[in-house]
C-alpha positions as CSV (number, residue, x, y, z in Angstrom):
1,X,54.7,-160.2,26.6
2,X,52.0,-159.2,28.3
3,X,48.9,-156.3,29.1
4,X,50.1,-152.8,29.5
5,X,47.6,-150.9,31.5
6,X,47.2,-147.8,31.1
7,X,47.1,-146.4,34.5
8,X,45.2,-143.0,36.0
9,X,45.6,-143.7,39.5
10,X,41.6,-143.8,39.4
11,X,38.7,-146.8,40.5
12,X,38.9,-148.4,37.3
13,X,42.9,-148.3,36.2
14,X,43.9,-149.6,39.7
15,X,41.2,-152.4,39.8
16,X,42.1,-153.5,36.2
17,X,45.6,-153.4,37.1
18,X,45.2,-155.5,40.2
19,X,43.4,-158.1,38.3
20,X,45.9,-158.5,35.6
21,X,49.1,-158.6,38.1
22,X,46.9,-161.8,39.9
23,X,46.2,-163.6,36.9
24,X,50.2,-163.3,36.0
25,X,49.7,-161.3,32.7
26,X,50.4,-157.3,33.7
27,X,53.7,-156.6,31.5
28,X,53.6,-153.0,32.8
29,X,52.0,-149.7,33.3
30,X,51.7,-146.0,31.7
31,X,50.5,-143.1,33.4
32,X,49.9,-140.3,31.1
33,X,50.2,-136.5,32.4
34,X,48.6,-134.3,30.3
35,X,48.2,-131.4,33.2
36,X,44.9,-132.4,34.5
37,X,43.6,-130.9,37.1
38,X,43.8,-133.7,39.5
39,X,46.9,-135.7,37.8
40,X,49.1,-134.8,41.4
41,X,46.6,-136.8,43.2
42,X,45.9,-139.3,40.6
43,X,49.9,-139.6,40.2
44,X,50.2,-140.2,43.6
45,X,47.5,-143.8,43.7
46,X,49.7,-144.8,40.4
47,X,53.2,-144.5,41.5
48,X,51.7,-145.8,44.7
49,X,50.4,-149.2,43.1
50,X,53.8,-149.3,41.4
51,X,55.7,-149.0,44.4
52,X,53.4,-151.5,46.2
53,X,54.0,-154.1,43.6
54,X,57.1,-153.1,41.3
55,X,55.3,-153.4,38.0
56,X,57.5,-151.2,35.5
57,X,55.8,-148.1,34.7
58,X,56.6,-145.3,32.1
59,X,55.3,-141.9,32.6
60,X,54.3,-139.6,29.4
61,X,54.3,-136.0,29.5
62,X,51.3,-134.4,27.5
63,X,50.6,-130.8,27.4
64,X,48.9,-127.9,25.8
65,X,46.0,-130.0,25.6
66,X,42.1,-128.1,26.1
67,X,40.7,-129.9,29.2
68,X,37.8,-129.4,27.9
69,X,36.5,-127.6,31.6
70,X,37.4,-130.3,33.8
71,X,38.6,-127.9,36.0
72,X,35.3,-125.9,36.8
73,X,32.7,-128.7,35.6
74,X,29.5,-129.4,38.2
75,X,28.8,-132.1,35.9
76,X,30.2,-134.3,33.2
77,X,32.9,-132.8,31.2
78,X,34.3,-134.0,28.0
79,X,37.5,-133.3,27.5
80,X,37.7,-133.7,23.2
81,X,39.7,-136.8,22.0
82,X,41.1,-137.5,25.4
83,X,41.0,-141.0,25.1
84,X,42.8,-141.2,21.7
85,X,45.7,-139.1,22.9
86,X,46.2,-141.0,26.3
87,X,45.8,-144.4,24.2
88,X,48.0,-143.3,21.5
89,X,50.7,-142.3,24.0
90,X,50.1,-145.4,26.0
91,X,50.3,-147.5,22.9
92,X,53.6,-146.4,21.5
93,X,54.8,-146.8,25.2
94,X,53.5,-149.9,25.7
95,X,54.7,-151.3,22.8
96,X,58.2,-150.4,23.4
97,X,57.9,-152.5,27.0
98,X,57.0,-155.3,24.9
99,X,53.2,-155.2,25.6
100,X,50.4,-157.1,23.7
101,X,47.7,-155.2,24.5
102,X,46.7,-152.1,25.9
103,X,44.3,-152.1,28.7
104,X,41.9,-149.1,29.4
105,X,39.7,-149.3,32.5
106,X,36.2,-147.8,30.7
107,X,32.9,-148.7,32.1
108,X,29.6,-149.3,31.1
109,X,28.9,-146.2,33.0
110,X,31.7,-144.6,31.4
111,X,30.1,-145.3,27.8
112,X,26.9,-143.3,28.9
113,X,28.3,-139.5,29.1
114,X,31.8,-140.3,27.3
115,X,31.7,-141.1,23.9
116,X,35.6,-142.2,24.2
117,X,34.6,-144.5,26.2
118,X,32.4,-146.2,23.8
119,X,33.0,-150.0,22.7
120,X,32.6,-148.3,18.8
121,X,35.3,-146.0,19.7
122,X,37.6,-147.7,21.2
123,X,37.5,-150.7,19.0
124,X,38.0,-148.0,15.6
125,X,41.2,-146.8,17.8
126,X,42.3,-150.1,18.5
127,X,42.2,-150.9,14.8
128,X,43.9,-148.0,13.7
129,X,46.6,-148.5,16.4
130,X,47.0,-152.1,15.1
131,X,47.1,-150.9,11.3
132,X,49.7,-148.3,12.8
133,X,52.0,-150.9,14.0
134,X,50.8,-150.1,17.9
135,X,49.2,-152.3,20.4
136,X,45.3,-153.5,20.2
137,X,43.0,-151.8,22.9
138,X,40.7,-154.1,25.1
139,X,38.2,-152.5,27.8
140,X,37.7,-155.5,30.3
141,X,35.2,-153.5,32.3
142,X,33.3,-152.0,29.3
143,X,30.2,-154.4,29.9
144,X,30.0,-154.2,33.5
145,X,29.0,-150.9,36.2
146,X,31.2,-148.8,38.4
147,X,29.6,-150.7,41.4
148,X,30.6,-154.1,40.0
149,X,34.2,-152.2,39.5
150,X,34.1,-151.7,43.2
151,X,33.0,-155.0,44.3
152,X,36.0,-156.4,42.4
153,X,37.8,-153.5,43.9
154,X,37.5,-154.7,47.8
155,X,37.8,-158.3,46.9
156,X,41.1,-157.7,45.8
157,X,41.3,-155.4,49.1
158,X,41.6,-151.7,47.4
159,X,40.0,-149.2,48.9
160,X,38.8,-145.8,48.4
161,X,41.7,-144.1,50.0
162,X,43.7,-146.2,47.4
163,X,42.6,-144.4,44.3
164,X,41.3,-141.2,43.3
165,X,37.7,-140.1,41.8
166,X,37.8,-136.4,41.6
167,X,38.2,-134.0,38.3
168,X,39.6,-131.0,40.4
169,X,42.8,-130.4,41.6
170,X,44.4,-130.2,45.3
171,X,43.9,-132.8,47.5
172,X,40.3,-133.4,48.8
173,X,37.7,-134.3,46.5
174,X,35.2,-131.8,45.8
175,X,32.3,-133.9,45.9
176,X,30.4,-132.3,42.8
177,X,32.2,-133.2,40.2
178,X,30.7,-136.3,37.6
179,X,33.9,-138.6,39.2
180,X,33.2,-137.9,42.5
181,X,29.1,-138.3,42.7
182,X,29.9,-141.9,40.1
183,X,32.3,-142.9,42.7
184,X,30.4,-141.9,45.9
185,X,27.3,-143.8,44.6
186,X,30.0,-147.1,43.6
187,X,31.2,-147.2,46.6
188,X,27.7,-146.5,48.6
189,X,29.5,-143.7,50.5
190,X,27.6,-140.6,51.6
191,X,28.0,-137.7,48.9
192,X,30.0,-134.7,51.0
């Protein structure tokens, strides 16, 4: 038994993950496609870390969901209840891997223009979940910055290149989108 992560191929998924597989803990990983815009990309830095390091990892298929305009958004863009249908897929996943809990990379920043993402919300799901007979939800970054995600980030010698910060599909980051101004700011890289 051990933490399931749940896995977007993103800064804060990847990071957590890393941290969990060096402290001996990681059980496994679930990436969730729910037909994101950017879920090739983001698919791509999760089946990467899984190739890398051979952690099982489930993949669940989502679709027909409203994105919410993730696809056109200058800005932040709230998808409606995202988090509570990635966790609850995650969770019945995880648990069937043999998971204890369900790890979700949110942020302090995170908390700020995502109300998902919000210590009160997570911590009603993860006590519905629990009721539910599903896995608890813990958010091991929820008290701490993007830039301190980073900083754990290169210390365990990710980079960048190994994750991906952009809401819009293809394969360059559009550099106006909420994910990829957050990230170019964490990572003190020049906006493009």
């Amino acid at each position: 038994m051990g933490s399931i992560v749940l896995l977007s191929g993103g800064l804060d998924s990847v990071t957590l993950a890393e941290r969990e597989r060096r402290a001996g803990t990681l059980a496994g990983l679930v990436f969730v496609d729910y037909a994101h815009p950017a879920q090739v990309a983001e698919g791509w830095r999760a089946f990467a870390y899984h190739g890398r390091h051979g952690v099982p990892l489930k993949v669940v298929h989502a679709f027909g969901l409203d994105l919410g305009g993730l696809e056109t958004a200058a800005g932040d863009s709230v998808m409606p209840s995202r988090n509570l249908v990635l966790l609850a897929s995650a969770s019945n996943v995880g648990a069937a891997m043999g998971g204890s809990a369900l790890l979700i990379g949110a942020t302090r920043d995170d908390a700020r223009a995502y109300p998902d993402c919000r210590r009160e919300s997570l911590d009603a799901l993860s006590a519905a979940f629990v009721l539910m007979g599903g896995l608890p939800i813990e958010a091991p970054f929820a008290g701490i910055s993007k830039s301190e995600v980073v900083d754990l980030a290169m210390g365990f010698g990710i980079t960048s290149a190994d994750v991906w910060s952009c809401y819009r599909g293809g394969f360059d980051r559009c550099g106006a989108c909420a994910s990829c101004l957050e990230a170019a700011v964490a990572w003190g890289e020049e906006i493009i």
